[in-house]
N, C-alpha and C positions, 0 to 999 in steps of 0.2 A: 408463592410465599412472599410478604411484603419483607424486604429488605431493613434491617435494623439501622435505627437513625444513625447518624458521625456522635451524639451524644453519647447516644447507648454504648457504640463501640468503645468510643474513650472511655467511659465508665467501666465497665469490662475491663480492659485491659489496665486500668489504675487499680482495680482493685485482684486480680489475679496477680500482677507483679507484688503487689502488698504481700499475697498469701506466702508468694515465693522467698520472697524477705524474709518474711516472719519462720517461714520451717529452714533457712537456709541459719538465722542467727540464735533458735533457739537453744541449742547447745550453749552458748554463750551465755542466754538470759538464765539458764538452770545454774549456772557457776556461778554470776552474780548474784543473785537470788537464795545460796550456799548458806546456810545457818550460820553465825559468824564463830570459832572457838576461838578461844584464849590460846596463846603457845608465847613458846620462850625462843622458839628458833627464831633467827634470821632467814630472809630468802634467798632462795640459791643464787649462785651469780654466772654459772655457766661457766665458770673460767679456766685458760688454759692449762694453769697451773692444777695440776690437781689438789697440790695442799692449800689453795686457798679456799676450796668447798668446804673445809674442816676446819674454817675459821670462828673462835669464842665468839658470841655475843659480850658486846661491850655495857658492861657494869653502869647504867645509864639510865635515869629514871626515865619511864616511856613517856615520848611524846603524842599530843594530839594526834588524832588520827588525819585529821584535815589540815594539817600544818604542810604546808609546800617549806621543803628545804633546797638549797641551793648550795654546790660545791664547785671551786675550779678545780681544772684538771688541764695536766701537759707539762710540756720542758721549752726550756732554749737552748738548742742546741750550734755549735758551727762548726765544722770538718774543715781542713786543707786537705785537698786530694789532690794525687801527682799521679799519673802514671806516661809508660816509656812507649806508648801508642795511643792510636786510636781505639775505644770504645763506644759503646750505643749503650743508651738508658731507655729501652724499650722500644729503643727504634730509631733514636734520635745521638746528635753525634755530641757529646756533651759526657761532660761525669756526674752531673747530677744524681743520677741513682744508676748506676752503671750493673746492667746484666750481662754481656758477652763481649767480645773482642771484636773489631770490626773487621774484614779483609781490606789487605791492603789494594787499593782502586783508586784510592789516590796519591800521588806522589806524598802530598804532607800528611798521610795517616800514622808512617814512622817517627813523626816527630813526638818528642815529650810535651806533655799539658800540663796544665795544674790550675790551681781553681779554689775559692774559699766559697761555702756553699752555708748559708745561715736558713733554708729554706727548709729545713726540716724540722723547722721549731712546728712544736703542737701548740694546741691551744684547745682548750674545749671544755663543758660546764655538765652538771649534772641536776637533774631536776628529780626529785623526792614526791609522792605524795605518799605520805603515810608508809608501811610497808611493803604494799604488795604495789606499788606502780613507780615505774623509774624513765625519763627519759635521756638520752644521752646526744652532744652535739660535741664535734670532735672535726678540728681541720688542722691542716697546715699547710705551709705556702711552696711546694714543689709545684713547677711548670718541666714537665721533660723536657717539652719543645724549645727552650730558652737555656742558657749554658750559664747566665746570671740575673740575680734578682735588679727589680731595677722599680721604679716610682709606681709603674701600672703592675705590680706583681696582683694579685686577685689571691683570697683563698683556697684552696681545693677542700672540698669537704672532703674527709675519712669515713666518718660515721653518724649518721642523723637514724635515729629510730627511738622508740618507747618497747617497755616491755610487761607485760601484768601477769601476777603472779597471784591468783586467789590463793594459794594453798603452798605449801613446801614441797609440792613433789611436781607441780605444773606449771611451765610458764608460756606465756603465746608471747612475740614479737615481731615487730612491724617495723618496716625502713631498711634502708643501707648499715649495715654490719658486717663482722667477719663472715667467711660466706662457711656454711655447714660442711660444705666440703671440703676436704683435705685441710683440716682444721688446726695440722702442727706447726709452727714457727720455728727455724734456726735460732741460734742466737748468731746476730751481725750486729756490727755499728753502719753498717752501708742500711739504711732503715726505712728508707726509701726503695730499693728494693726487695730486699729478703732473701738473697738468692734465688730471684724468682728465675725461669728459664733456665735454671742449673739445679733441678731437684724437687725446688718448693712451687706447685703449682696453685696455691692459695689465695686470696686474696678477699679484697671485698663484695658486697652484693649487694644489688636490693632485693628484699628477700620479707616473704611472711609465713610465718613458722610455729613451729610450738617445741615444748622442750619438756618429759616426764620422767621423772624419777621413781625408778621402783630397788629401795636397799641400795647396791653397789654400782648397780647399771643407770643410764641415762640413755634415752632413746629421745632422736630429734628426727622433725622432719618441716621440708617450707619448698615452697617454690619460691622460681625471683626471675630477674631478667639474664637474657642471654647476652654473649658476646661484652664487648669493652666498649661503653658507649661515650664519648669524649669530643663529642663533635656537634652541632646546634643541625643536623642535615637527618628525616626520618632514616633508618636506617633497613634494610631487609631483612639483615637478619637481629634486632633491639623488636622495636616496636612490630614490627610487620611481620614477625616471625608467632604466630596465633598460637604456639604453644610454649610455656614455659618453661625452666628448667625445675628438673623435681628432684628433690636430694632428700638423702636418709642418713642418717649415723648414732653410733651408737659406742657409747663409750663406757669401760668397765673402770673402775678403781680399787682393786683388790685390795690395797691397802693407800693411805694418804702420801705417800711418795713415790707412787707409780700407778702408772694410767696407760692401760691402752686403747686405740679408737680403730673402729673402723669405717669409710662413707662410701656413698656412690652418688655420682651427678648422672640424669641422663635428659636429653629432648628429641625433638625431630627439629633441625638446623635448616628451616630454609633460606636456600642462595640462590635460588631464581624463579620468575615466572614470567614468563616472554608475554604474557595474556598483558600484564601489570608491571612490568618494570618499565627503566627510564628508555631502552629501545621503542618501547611505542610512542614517548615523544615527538610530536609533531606528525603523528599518522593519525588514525581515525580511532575516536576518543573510544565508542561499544565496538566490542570483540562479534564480528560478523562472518560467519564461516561462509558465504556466497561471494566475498571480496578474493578466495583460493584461488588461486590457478585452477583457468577452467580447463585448461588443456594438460593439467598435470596426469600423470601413468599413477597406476595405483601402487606402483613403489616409491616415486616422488613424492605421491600423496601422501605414504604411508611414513617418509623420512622426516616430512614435513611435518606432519603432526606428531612425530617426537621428538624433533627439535623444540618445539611448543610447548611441550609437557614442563609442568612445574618439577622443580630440585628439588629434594628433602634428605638430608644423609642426617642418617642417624648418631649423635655425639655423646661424650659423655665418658666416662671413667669410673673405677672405684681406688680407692687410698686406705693404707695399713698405717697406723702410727703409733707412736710411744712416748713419753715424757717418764723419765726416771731422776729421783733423786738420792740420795746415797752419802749423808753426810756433806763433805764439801765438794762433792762430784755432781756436777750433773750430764744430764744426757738427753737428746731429744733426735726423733729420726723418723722417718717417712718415707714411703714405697707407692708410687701411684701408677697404675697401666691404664689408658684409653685411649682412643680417635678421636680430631680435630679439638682437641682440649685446648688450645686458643683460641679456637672462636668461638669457645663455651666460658674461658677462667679466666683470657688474656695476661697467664703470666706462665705460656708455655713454649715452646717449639712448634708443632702440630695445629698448625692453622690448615683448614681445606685450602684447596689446590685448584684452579682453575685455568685449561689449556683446552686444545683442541686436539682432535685424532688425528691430524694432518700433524699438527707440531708433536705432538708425545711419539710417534713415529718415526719422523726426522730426527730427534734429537736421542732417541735410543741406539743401543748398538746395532741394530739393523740400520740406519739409516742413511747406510752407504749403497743397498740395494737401490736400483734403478731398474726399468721396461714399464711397459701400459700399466698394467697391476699397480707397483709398491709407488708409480708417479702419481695415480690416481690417489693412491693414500694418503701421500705426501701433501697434496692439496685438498684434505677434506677440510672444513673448516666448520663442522657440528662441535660445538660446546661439550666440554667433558668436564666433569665435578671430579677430584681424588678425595679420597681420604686418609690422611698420611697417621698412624698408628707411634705413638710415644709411650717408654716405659722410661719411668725418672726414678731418682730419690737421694734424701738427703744424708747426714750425721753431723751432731754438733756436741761437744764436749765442753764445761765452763768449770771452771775448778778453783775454786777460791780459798786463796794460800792462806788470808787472814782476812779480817774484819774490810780491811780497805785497800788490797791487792788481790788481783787474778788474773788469769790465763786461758785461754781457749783455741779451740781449733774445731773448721769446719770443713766438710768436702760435700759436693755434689754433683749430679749426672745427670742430663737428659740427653734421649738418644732417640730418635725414629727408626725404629723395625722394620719398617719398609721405604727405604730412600730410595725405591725406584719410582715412586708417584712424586716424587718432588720436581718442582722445574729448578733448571741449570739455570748458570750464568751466562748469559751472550758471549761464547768461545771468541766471534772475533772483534769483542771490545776490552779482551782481559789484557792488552798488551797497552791500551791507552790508560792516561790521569782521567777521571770521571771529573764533570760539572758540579756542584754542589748540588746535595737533595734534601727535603725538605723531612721527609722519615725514609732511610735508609731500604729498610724493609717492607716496604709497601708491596715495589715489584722485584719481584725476585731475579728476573732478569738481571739486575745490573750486580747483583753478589753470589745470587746461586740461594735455593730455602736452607735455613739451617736445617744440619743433619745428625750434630752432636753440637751439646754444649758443655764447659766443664767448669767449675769455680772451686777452690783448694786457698785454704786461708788461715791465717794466722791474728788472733790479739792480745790486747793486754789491757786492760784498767787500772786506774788509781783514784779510789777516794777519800781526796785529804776532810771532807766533811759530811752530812748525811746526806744531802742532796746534791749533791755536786760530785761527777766524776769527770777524769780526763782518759782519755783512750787512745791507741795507735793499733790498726788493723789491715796487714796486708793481705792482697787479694791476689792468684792468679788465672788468668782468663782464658781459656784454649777454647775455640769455636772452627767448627770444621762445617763448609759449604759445600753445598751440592753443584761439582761441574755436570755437563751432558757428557750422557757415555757415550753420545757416538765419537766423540772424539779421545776415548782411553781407550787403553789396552789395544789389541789386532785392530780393532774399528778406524784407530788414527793411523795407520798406514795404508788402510783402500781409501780410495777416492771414489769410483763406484761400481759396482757391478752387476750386468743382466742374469740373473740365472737361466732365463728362457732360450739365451743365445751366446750364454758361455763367454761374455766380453766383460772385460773387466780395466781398471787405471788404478796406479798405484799414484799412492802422493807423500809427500815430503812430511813428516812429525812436527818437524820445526821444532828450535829448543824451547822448551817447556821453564827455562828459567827465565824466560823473559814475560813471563804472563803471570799473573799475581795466584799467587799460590791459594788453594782452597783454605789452608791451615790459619785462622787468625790466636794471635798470641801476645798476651800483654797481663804486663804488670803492672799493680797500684799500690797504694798505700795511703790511707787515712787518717790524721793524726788532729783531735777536736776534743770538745769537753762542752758535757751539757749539765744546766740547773734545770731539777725534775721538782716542779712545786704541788705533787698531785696530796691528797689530805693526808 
């Protein structure tokens, strides 16, 4: 059979991907295509609040339907924040957007800070066509990395995406937005970060979605990227991770001042592939199984090719939520359980875990055993993935005494259910002042993974006019690190022992007050006032 020409094929395959196009957007050309009615509704807006779904159309003679309109949006805000330690803004040693209490590892972490912080001013525009197509651009100028604003501050975008709404009960949306899961907010003035890592594991995404209303329910659903991507380098698990994450939720409104939701995020997380990661740097570019060990036993062989094998731990969560309002009360709270939801949400405790079976050995309560056996153990050094399991959640009260006075209060909890996958801190560096680090929590070695986090808070507002408030909100932090357990409890008085041969060494505890204690603890308080110029 004569072989088909390089035209032919190209042709072919131009016009097979067309077909694939056209059945993959069809559904879309039937919506547009939609017979057009008349209605008096507004389009939904998807919003947190549930009583702004139930908002009047305004008394307005309608406009063109081709008319692009154009709105600003955002505040200027600035905070003075003081507290009587060290804290981390997501990783970083600064009060910027301050999530946890850091361990003290360095002598000046007990010192007091303070700081006047203008970088959480918003800014952002709103683009119209007609009624059913809206685009939204939304930044502001936080750097965690940085403790002050300064000439080269940059934007951070918040939110870039468009949304189209054929109809009042459908909307699909495209770009970075809130992310569909765990879709309830605290009320804080710390706004930068939400209590994130103390409850609120939410944030933003990039994400394409849709959103259907039928009566009192709202049902969403989108994929988007995984992990916290914040760095210009591909990442394994952002781009290079070939599945995305897929979320669902679904929110009821029984009545216009109370809303409950419920979501789930999930993917497969990969975190390694020895075939393709940066370990084959500088080796031989195609993967060639004849390059093995000729002389390898077929359990070597058998070790070896599972050391090889690609990582994929499964991540992901679901989340319970509420927003209630009640006259001058309101209320909002949130309940979320799942595995490695850091390196799904990036604003949680529960990031995967990476050590080896030689180390997770050593550094457990066994790891005073010694003979041939538990020495061999001691030195494996095969790659092991954990998966450390977090159950959070929050509560926020705001209660507005008058027109232009209120008070609130907020607490939140996250906790890993299993903090024996986490790695410790370096036992014999906790008695020294650490070097300075660049993100605190990168390696866990030098603090230990967080194993609880806690945030308990206090505010108040005043608005002497409609857009303008002044605020004072204190915060307290308690973050507890994971030591190694071979050095607690019975474990810290052997030194080691053979069971094969019955010998054993006892060793000295040494006081444990001279080594920087797991418990970090600190108080803040932020007292600022922002102009909200949004329409």
């Amino acid at each position: 059979m004569t072989p088909a020409p390089q035209g032919k094929k190209f042709l072919q395959g131009k016009v097979y991907t067309f077909l694939m196009l056209l059945v993959l957007f069809f559904p879309f050309f039937v919506l547009v295509a939609e017979p057009k009615k008349k209605t008096n509704s507004i389009p939904t807006e998807i919003p947190n609040d549930p009583k702004e779904s139930e908002a009047k159309p305004e008394l307005e003679s309608p406009k063109p339907i081709s008319e692009l309109q154009f709105k600003m949006t955002g505040m200027v805000k600035t905070d003075y924040a003081y507290a009587n330690g060290s804290v981390l803004s997501f990783g970083f040693d600064n009060l910027v957007a301050p999530t946890m209490a850091k361990r003290q590892i360095q002598a000046r972490d007990s010192e007091p800070r303070s700081g006047i912080y203008p970088t959480s001013s918003l800014l952002g525009t709103e683009i119209s066509y007609g009624t059913k197509l809206k685009g939204i651009f939304e930044a502001d100028f936080v750097d965690v990395s940085k403790s002050s604003i300064g000439p080269e501050t940059k934007p951070r975008v918040r939110q870039i995406y468009f949304k189209y709404t054929p109809n009042t009960s459908f909307e699909i949306f495209m770009g970075r937005t809130w992310d569909l899961f765990a879709g309830v907010f605290p009320h804080s003035f710390n706004s930068s970060a939400f209590m994130s890592a103390s409850g609120n594991i939410g944030w933003q995404r990039e994400q394409i979605g849709i959103w259907y209303k039928v009566g009192k329910f709202k049902f969403g659903s989108a994929i988007g990227t995984t992990g916290f991507h914040n760095d210009p380098q591909v990442k394994i698990n952002v781009e290079r991770n070939s599945m995305p994450t897929v979320a669902a939720r679904i929110d009821w409104l029984p009545t216009t001042n109370l809303m409950f939701t419920t979501s789930a995020i999930g993917t497969k997380l990969k975190v390694s592939d020895p075939y393709s990661d940066s370990s084959r740097d500088g080796s031989y570019l195609q993967y060639d199984p004849s390059r093995s060990d000729p002389n390898a036993t077929p359990v070597s062989g058998f070790l070896q090719k599972e050391s090889n094998r690609r990582t994929n731990l499964t991540s992901g969560g679901v989340s319970f939520g509420f927003t209630w309002k009640w006259g001058p009360l309101e209320s909002r709270g949130e309940v979320s359980y799942g595995a490695n939801l850091n390196s799904v949400t990036a604003s949680s405790i529960s990031q995967f875990q990476s050590t080896t079976y030689g180390a997770e050995f050593t550094d457990s309560q066994y790891g005073f055993l010694s003979g041939s056996y538990f020495t061999d153990a001691k030195t494996n050094t095969r790659t092991k993935y954990n998966s450390p399991r977090e159950v959070t959640g929050f509560l926020s009260f705001n209660y507005e005494v008058s027109s232009q006075f209120g008070i609130g209060i907020h607490g939140g909890v996250s906790k890993i259910t299993n903090p024996e996958v986490l790695i410790g801190a370096d036992y014999n560096q906790l008695t020294i002042s650490r070097s300075d680090s660049f993100q605190w929590t990168s390696n866990p070695k030098v603090m230990g993974a967080v194993r609880e986090n806690q945030n308990y808070g206090f505010r108040m507002y005043f608005d002497p006019e409609e857009r303008i408030r002044f605020f004072i909100q204190t915060d307290l932090f308690r973050t507890y690190y994971k030591d190694v357990d071979r050095y607690s409890g019975q474990s810290a008085h052997i030194s080691s022992y053979d069971p094969f041969t019955g010998v054993g060494e006892l060793r000295d505890p040494g006081n444990k007050y001279v080594r920087s204690s797991s418990l970090g603890e600190v108080y803040s308080i932020r007292l600022g006032g922002l102009f909200r110029f949004d329409p």
